[in-house]
C-alpha positions as CSV (number, residue, x, y, z in Angstrom):
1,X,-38.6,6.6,36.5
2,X,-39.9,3.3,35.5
3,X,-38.9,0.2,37.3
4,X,-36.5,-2.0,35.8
5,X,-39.4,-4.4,35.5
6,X,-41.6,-2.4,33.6
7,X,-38.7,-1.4,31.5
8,X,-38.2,-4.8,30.8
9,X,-41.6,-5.7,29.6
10,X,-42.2,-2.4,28.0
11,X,-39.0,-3.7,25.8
12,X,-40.6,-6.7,25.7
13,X,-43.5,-5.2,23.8
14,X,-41.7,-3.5,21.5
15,X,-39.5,-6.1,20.3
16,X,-42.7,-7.8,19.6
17,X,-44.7,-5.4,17.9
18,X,-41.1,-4.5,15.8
19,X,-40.9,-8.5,14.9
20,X,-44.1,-8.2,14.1
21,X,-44.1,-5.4,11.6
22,X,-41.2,-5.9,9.9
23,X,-41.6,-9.7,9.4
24,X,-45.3,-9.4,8.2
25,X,-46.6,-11.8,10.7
26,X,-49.9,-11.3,12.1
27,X,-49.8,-10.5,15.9
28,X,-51.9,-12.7,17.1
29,X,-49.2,-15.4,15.7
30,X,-46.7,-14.5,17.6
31,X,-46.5,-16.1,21.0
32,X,-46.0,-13.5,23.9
33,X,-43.3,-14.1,26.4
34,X,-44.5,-15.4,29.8
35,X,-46.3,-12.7,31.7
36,X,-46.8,-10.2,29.0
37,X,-49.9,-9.9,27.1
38,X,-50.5,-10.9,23.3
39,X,-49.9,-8.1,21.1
40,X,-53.0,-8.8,18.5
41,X,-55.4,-7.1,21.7
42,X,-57.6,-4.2,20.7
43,X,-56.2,-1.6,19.1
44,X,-56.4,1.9,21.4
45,X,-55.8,4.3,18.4
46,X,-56.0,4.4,14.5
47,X,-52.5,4.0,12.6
48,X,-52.5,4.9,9.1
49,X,-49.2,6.6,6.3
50,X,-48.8,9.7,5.3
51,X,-47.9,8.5,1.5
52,X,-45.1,11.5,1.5
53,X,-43.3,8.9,3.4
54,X,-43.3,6.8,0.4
55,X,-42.9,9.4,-2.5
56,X,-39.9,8.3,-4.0
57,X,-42.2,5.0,-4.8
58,X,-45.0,4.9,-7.5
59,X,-48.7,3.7,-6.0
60,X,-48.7,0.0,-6.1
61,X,-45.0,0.2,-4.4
62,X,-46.6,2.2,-1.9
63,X,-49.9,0.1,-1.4
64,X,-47.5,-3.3,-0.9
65,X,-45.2,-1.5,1.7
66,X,-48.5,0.2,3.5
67,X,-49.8,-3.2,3.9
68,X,-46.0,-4.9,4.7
69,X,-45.7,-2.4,7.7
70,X,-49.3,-3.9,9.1
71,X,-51.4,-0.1,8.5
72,X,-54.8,-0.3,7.2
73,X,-55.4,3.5,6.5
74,X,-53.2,5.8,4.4
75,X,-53.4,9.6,3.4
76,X,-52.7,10.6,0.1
77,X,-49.8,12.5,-1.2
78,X,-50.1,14.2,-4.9
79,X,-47.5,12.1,-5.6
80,X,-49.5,9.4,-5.8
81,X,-52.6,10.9,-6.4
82,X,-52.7,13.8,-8.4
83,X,-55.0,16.9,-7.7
84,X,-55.7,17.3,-11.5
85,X,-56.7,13.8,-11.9
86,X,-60.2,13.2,-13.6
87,X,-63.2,12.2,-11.0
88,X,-62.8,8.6,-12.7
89,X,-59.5,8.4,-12.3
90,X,-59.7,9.0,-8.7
91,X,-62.1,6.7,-8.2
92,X,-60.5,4.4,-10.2
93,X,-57.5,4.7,-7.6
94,X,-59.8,4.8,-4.5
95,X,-61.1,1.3,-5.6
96,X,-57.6,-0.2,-6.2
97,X,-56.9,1.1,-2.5
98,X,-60.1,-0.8,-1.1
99,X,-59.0,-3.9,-3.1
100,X,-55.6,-3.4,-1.2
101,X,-57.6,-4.1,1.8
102,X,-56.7,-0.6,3.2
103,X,-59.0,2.6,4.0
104,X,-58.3,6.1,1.9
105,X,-59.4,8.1,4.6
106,X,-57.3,11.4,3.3
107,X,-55.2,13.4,1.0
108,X,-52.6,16.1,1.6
109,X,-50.8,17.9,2.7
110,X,-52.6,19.9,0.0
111,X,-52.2,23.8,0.0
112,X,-54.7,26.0,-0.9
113,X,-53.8,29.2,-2.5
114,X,-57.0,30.9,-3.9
115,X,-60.5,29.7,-4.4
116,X,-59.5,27.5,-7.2
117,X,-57.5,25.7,-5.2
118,X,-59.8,25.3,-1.9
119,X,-62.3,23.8,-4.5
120,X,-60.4,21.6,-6.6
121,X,-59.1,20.5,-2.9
122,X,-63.0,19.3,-1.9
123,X,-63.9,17.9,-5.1
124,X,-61.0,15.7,-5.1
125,X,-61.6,14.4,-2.0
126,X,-65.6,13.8,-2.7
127,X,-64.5,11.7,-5.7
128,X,-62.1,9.5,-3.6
129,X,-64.6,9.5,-0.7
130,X,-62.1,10.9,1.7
131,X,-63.0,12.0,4.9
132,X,-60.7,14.7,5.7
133,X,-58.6,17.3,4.0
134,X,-54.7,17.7,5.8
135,X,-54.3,21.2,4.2
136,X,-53.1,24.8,4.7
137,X,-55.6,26.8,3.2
138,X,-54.6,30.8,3.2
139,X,-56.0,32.8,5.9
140,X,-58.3,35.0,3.9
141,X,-59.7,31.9,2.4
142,X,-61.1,30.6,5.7
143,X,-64.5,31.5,5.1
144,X,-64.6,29.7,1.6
145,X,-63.3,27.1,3.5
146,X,-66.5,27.2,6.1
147,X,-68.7,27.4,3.5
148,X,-67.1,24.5,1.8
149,X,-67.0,22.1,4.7
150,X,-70.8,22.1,5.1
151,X,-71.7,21.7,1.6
152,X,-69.2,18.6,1.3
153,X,-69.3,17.6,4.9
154,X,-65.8,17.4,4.7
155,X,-63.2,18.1,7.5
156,X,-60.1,20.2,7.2
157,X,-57.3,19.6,9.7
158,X,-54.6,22.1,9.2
159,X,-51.0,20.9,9.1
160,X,-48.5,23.1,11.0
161,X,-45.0,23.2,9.5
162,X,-42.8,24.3,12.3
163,X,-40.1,27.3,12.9
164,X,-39.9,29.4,9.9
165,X,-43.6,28.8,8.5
166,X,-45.0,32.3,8.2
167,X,-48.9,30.5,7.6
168,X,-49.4,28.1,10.8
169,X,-45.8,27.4,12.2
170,X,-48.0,25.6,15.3
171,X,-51.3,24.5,16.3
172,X,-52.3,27.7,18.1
173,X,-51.4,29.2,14.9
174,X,-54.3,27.7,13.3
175,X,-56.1,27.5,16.1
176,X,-57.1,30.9,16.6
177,X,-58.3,31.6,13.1
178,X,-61.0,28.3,13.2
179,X,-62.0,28.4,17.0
180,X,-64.9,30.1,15.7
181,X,-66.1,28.4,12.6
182,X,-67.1,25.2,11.7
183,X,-66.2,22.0,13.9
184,X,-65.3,20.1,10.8
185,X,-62.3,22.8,10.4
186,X,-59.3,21.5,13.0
187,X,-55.9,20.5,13.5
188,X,-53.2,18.1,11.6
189,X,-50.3,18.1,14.6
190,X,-47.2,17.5,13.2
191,X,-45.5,16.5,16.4
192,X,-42.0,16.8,14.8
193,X,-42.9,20.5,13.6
194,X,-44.4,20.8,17.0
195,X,-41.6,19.8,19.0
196,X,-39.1,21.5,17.1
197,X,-41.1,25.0,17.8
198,X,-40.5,24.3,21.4
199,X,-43.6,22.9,22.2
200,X,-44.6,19.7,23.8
201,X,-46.7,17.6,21.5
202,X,-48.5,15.9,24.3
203,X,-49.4,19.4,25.7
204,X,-50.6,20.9,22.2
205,X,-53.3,17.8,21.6
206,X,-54.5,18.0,24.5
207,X,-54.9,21.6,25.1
208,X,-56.6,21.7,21.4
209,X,-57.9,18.1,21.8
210,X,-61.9,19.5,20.5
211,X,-60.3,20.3,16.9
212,X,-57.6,17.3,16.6
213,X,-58.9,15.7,13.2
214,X,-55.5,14.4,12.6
215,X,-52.0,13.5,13.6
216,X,-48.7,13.3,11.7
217,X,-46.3,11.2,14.2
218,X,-42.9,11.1,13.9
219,X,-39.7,12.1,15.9
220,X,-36.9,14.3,15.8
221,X,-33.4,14.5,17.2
222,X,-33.8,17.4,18.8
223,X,-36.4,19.9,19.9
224,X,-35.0,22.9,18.1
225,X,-35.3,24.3,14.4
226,X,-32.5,22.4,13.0
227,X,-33.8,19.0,14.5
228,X,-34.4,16.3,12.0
229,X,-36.2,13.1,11.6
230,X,-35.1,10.0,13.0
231,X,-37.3,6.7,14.0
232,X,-39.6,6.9,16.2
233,X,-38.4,6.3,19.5
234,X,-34.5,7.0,18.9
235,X,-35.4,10.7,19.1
236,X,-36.5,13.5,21.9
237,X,-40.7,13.3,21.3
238,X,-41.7,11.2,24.8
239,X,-44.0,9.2,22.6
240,X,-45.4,7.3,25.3
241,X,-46.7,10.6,26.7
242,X,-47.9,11.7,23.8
243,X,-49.6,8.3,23.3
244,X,-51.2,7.9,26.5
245,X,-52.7,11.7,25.8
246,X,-54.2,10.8,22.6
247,X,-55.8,7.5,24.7
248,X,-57.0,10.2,27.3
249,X,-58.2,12.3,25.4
250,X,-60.3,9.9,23.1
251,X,-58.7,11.0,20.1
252,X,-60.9,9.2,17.2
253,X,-58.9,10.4,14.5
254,X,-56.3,8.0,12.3
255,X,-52.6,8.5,13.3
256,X,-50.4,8.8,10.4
257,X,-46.7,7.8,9.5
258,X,-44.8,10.6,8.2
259,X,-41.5,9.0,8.1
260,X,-39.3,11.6,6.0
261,X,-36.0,10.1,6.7
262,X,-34.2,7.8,3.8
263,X,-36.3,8.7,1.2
264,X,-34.7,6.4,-1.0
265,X,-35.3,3.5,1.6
266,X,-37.7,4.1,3.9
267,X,-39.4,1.0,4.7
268,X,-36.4,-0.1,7.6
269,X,-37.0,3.0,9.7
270,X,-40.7,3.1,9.0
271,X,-41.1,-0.6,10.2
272,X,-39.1,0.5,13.1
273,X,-40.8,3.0,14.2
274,X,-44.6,1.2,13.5
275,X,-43.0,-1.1,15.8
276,X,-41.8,1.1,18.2
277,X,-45.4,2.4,18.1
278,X,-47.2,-1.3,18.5
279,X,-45.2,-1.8,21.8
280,X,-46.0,1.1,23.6
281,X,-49.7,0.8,22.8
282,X,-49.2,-2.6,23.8
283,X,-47.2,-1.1,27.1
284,X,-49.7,1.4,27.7
């Protein structure tokens, strides 16, 4: 149990980095109450947006409120990218990103149903200069998948979608079909599907911490098929734990958003829980 002084300034963090967020003042602006360190210190991990978060909201809606909520990298949805787009056009939108001072570093979650799909998947993301594809390629389609990832030099982190996904419903799902192929081929943890399989998301990255290419945080209200999304922090996810993990483990990868509550009006709960996210890191 922590002490009720570490409580405090773990508190004390997070109403920082929430004031922070949700105001659109710089960190480093901010002065830190007495004893605590400055917020604007050296990031320990990536945070980027999963743009499903944002797809009731058209592109440049979502580039202004990725860049209100203080993250520099974002993943493309369909939504606001489209898979059938022409190479120009997604280049066109890659550019508009990089003016937006923020990093396209991937697209999904994009499922791939037959070859057609697996290579329409790849070729979008050369065009956009993406590093990684969050996907859920088919099982037999694996090897195309192997084949593609060293022609494109493109990674492929696999998204798990929790209880009642018959493809990968967890990590280990996927885990045990690429353990043997390609190191570009890993793992997109969706903590919330994770948790609400029964699993402790802390436990999963680390156990499959040499194929973690990505991470979808979030946090639900309970760990349990029927648990939903709430912010980050309010729910059962220990998120410090998880946190620390990712720190441990030197997880390089970007952590995403994926905020699916209030889909009409997101940006509340998804400054909350960047916040929430700040002070911990800050905490940690």
């Amino acid at each position: 149990m922590k002490s009720p002084r570490s409580r405090r300034r773990f508190l004390q963090m997070t109403t920082l980095g929430t004031a922070a967020v949700v105001s659109g003042i710089p960190g480093s602006v901010i002065r830190p109450v007495a004893g605590v360190e400055a917020i604007s210190k050296k990031p320990k991990l990536k945070l980027g947006l999963a743009s499903y978060t944002l797809r009731k909201f058209d592109l440049d809606q979502t580039l202004a409120m990725t860049q209100r909520v203080g993250l520099k990298y974002i993943a493309f949805k369909s939504f606001h990218l489209p898979l059938d787009s022409s190479p120009e056009h997604i280049r066109a939108v890659a550019r508009k990103v990089k003016d937006a001072g923020l990093e396209l570093y991937g697209g999904g979650v994009i499922y791939m149903d037959d070859e057609a799909q697996v290579r329409q998947a790849f070729e979008y993301a050369k065009a956009a200069g993406m590093e990684t594809i969050i996907g859920v390629p088919a099982h037999e389609l694996l090897p195309l998948v192997d084949r593609l990832v060293k022609q494109y030099d493109i990674k492929v982190a696999i998204h798990n979608h929790g209880p009642g996904d018959k493809v990968y419903p967890i990590p280990a799902s996927a885990y045990k079909l690429i353990k043997d192929l390609d190191q570009r081929i890993g793992l997109c943890n969706d903590i919330g599907h994770t948790c609400r399989s029964g699993i402790d998301p802390a436990v999963s990255a680390e156990k499959y911490a040499d194929r973690l290419h990505d991470v979808h945080i979030k946090d639900v209200s309970a760990a349990v098929r029927e648990g939903h999304t709430v912010e980050v922090g309010r729910g059962v996810i220990d998120i410090p734990k998880f946190l620390r993990t990712l720190i441990k483990i030197d997880y390089q990868g970007i952590v995403s958003f994926e905020y699916e509550k209030d889909e009409n009006d997101p940006l509340p709960g998804l400054a909350e829980s960047v916040g929430y996210v700040h002070g911990v890191l800050a905490a940690i």
